[in-house]
C-alpha positions in Angstrom: -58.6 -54.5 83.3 -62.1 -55.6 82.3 -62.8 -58.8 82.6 -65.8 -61.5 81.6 -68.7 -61.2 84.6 -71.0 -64.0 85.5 -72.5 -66.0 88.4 -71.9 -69.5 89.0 -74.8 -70.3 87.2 -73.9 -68.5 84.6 -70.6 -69.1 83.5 -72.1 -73.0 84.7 -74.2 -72.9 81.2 -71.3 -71.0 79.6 -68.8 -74.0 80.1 -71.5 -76.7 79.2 -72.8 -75.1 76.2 -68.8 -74.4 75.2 -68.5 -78.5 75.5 -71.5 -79.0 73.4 -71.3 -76.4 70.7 -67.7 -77.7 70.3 -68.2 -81.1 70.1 -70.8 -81.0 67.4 -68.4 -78.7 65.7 -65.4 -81.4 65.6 -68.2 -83.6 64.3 -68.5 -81.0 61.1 -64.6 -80.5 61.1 -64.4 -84.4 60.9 -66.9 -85.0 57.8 -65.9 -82.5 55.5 -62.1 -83.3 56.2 -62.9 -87.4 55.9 -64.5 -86.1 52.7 -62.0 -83.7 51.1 -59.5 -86.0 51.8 -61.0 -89.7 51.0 -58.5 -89.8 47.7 -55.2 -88.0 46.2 -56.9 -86.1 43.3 -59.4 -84.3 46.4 -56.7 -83.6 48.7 -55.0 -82.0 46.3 -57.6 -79.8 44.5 -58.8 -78.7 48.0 -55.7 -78.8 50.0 -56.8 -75.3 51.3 -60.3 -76.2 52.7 -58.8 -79.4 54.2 -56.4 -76.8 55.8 -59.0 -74.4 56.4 -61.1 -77.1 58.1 -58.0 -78.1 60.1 -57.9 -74.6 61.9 -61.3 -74.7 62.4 -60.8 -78.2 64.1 -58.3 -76.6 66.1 -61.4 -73.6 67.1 -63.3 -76.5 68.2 -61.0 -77.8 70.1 -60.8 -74.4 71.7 -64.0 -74.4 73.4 -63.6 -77.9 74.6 -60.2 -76.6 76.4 -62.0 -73.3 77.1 -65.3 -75.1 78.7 -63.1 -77.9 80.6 -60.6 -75.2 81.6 -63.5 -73.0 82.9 -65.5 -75.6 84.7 -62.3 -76.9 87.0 -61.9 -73.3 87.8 -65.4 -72.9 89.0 -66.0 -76.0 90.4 -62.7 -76.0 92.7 -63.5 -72.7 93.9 -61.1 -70.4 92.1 -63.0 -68.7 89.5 -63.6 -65.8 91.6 -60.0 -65.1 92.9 -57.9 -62.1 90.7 -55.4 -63.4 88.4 -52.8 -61.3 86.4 -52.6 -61.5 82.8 -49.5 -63.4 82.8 -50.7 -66.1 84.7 -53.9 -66.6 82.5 -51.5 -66.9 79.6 -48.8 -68.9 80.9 -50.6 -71.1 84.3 -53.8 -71.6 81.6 -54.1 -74.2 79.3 -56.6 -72.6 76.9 -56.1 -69.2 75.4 -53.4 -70.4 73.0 -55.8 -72.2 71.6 -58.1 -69.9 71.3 -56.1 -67.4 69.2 -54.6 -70.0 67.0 -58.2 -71.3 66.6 -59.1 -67.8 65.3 -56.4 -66.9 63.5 -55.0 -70.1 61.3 -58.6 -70.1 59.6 -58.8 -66.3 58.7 -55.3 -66.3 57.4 -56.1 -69.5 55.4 -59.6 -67.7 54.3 -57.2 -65.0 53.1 -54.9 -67.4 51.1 -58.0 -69.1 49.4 -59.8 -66.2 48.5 -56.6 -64.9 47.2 -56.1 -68.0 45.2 -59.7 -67.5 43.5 -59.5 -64.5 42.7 -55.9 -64.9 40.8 -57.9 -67.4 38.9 -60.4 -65.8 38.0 -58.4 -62.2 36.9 -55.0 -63.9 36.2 -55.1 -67.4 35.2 -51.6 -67.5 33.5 -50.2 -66.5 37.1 -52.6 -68.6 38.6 -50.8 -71.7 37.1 -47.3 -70.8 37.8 -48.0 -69.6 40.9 -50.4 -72.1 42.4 -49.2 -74.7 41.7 -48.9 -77.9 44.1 -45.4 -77.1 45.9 -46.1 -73.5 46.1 -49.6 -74.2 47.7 -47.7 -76.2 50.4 -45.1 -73.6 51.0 -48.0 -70.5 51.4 -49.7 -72.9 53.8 -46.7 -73.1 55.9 -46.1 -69.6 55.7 -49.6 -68.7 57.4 -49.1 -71.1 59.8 -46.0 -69.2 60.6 -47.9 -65.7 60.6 -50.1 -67.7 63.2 -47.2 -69.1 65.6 -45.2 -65.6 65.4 -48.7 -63.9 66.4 -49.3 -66.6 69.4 -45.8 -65.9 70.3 -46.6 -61.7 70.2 -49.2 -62.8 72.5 -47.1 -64.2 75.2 -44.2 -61.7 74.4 -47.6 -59.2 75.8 -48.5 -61.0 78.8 -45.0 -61.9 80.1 -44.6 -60.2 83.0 -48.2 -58.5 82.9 -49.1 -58.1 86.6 -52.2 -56.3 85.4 -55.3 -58.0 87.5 -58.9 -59.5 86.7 -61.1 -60.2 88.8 -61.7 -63.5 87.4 -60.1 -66.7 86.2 -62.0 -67.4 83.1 -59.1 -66.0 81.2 -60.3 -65.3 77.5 -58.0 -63.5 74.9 -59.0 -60.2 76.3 -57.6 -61.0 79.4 -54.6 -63.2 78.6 -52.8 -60.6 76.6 -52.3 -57.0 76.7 -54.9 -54.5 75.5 -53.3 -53.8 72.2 -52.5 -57.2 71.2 -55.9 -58.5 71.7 -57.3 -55.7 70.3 -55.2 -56.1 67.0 -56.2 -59.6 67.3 -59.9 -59.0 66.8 -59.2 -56.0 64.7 -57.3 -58.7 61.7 -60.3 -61.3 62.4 -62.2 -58.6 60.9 -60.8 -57.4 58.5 -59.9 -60.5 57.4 -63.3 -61.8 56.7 -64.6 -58.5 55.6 -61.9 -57.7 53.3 -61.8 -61.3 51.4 -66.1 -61.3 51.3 -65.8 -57.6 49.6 -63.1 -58.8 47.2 -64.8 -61.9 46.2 -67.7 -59.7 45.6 -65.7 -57.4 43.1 -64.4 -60.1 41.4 -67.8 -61.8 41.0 -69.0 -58.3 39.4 -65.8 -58.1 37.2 -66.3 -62.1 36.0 -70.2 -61.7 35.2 -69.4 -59.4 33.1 -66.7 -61.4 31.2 -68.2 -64.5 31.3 -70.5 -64.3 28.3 -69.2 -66.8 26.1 -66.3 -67.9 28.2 -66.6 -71.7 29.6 -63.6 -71.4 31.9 -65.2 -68.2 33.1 -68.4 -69.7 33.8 -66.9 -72.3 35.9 -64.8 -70.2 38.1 -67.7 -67.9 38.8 -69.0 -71.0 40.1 -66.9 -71.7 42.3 -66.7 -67.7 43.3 -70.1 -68.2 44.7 -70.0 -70.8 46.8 -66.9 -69.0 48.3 -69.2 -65.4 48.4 -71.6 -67.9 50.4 -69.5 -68.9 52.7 -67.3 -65.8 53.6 -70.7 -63.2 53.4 -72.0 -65.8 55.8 -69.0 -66.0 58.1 -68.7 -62.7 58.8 -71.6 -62.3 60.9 -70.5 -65.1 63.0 -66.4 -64.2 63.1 -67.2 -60.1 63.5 -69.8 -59.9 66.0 -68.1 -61.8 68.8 -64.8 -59.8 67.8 -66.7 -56.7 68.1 -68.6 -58.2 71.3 -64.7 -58.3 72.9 -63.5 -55.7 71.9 -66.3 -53.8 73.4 -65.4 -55.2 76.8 -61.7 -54.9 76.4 -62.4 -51.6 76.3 -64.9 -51.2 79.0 -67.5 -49.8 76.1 -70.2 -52.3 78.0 -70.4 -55.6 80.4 -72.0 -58.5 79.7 -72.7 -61.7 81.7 -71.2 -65.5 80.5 -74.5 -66.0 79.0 -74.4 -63.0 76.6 -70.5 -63.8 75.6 -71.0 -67.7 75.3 -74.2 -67.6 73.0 -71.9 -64.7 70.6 -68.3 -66.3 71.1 -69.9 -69.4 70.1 -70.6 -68.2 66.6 -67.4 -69.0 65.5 -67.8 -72.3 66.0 -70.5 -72.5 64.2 -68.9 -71.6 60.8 -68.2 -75.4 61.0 -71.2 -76.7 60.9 -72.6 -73.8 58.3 -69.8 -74.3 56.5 -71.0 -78.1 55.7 -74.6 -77.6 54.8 -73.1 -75.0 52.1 -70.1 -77.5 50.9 -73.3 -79.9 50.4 -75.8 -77.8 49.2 -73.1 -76.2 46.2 -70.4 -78.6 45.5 -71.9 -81.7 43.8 -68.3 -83.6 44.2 -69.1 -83.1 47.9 -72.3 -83.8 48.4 -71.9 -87.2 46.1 -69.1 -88.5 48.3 -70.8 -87.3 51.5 -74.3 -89.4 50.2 -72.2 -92.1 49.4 -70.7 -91.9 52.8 -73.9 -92.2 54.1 -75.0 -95.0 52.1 -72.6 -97.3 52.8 -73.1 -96.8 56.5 -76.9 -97.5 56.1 
């Protein structure tokens, strides 16, 4: 099975840059949840960013587990020893983590770009079917999706005697090659296929917003969501493509190459909360407040 490659300098950097990158991440995941949540009326218009953030906490907490994990590893002198598949996902504490860290925010991503674009097109149903009970239940039922998909995963590595050469056990290597590969495959798509229909619904909403207020302000808020899914699919796709490449022995790469890629998703996070400030004002008022009361 391929496997991630690196020297102990290497994969050194990989597990303190993992630390660092997530750590400033929580940081981001912490501020715009303190701020979406700071009262009743904001928690419940944007109970689907607070959850989005949440899963994106839960990514940051991924490389924290994945760079801790990683650093005992190497530092006791096991890093090096072959490990099946099973073991990584069962004797590891971190690649549950880093699936549900990838998958909870694209399957939320999904829900809210579905939700915009129902209110854009279909307001009527938008109301009925959106409305604060039903939001609640549709969260739960992603983070279902999410738990049935970890479970696929270990359902693939039980028993999976197939060998890597070393312990860093990513998703790649935890599962078996067509779970992780379908794993990757729906981060993809997931992004790529909410950014395109935002997109057509943008077009569609331009041209029917001429003398429409409600239409106006909805294509407002479709923009900052555009934003924010065109820009996340660079950083969720390459590193998805990056291991699936590996997965399937297209090319190796060193720790160096996959921890400056991999960490692109955890830097949705932070990108995330220069756009929430720079386009929401309701944000970026509470967030200056914020700071001014600490200064």
């Amino acid at each position: 099975m391929a496997s991630l490659e690196g020297t102990f300098g290497t994969t050194m950097f990989m597990c303190t840059y993992y630390l660092t990158i997530g750590t400033i991440a929580i940081v981001a995941n912490a501020l715009n949840i303190g701020i979406y949540g700071q009262n009743k009326e904001m928690r419940k218009k944007y109970i689907y960013f607070i959850a989005f953030e949440v899963g994106e906490l839960l990514n940051s907490i991924s490389f924290l587990l994945t760079g801790a994990g990683r650093m005992t590893t190497l530092l006791n002198g096991t890093m090096t020893m072959p490990i099946t598949a099973h073991e990584c996902f069962f004797h590891r504490w971190w690649p549950h983590s880093l699936i549900l860290g990838t998958e909870v925010p694209t399957l939320i991503l999904c829900l809210i770009s579905m939700e915009r674009i129902c209110a854009v097109a279909r307001p009527l149903l938008y109301n009925r079917l959106f409305n604060g009970r039903s939001k609640k239940i549709m969260l739960a039922g992603t983070c279902s999706v999410a738990l049935v998909s970890l479970i696929a995963g270990g359902a693939s590595a039980f028993n999976n005697l197939t060998v890597v050469k070393s312990g860093h056990c990513p998703i790649i290597s935890s599962t078996a090659i067509w779970y992780s590969t379908a794993h990757f495959l729906f981060i993809i798509i997931g992004y790529v296929v909410s950014f395109v229909s935002l997109c057509v619904m943008k077009v569609v909403s331009n041209k029917l917003a001429k003398g429409s207020e409600r239409l106006r302000r909805n294509d407002s808020k479709t923009n900052i969501l555009v934003a924010f899914t065109g820009s996340s699919i660079v950083m969720v796709a390459a590193p998805s493509l990056v291991m699936i490449g590996i997965r399937w022995s297209v090319f190796v790469v060193d720790d160096t190459f996959v921890a400056l890629s991999y960490s692109a998703t955890a830097l949705v996070s932070i990108v995330n909360t220069f756009i929430n400030f720079l386009f929401r004002e309701e944000f970026r008022h509470s967030a200056l407040s914020v700071l001014a009361k600490i200064g």
